[in-house]
C-alpha positions in Angstrom: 0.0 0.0 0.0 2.8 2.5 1.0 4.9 1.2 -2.1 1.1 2.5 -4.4 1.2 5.9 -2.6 4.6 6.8 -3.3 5.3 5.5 -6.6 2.1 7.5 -8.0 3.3 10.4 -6.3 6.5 10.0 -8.2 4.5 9.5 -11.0 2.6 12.8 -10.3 5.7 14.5 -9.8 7.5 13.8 -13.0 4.3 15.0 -14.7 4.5 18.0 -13.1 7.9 18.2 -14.0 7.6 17.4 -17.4 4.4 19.3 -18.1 6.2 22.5 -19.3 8.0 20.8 -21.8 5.5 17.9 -23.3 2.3 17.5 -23.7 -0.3 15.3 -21.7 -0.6 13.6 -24.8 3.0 12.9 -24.6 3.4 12.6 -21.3 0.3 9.3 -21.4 2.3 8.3 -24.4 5.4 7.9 -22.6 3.3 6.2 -19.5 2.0 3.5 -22.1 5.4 2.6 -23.1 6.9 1.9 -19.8 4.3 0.1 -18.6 4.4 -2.2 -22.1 7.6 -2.9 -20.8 7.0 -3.5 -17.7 4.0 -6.7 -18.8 5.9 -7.9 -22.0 7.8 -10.0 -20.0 4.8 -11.7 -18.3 3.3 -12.1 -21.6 6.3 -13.5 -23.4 6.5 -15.9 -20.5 2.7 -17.2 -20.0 1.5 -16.6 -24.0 -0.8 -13.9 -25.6 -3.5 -16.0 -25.3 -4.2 -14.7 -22.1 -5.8 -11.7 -23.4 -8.5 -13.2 -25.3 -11.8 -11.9 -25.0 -15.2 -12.0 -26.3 -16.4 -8.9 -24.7 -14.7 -6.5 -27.2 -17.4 -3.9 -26.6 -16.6 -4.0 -23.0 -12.7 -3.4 -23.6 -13.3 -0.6 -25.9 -15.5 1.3 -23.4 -13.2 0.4 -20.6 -10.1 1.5 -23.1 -11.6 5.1 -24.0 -12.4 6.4 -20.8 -9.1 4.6 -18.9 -7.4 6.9 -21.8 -9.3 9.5 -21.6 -8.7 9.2 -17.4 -4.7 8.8 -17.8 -4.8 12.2 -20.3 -6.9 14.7 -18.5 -5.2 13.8 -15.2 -1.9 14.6 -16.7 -3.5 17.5 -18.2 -4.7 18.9 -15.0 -1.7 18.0 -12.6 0.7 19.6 -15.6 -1.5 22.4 -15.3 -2.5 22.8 -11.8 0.0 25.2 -9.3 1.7 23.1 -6.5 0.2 24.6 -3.4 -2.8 23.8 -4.5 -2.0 20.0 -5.7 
């Protein structure tokens, strides 16, 4: 639990940090990439076929607003003044 609250704070931080130079866009880009590095590894290991599905209408909904989520919160703590965060 401790180990959640301060890696997203790190997270949070480096966002802030980053905001004046890229984008939240960017910045969610960025996010996506680490974390596909982070679970290639597991899917090398136990196979793709772990991520079949036949609720594709479920996973698109989920996928558009988890995007949407992960860009306007980068947006706003990019954008947002420290004493206020």
């Amino acid at each position: 639990m401790i180990a959640s609250v301060v890696l997203f704070q790190a997270m949070y931080t480096t966002v802030k940090y980053c905001g004046v130079q890229l984008s939240a866009i960017q910045m969610t880009f960025v996010r996506s990439w680490f974390q596909m590095l982070i679970l290639m590894p597991l899917l090398f290991k136990y196979g793709f076929h772990i991520m079949k599905t036949k609720q594709y209408k479920n996973y698109t909904f989920r996928l558009f607003f988890g995007v949407s989520n992960i860009v306007s919160s980068f947006y706003a703590f990019s954008k947002i003044q420290m004493a206020t965060a």
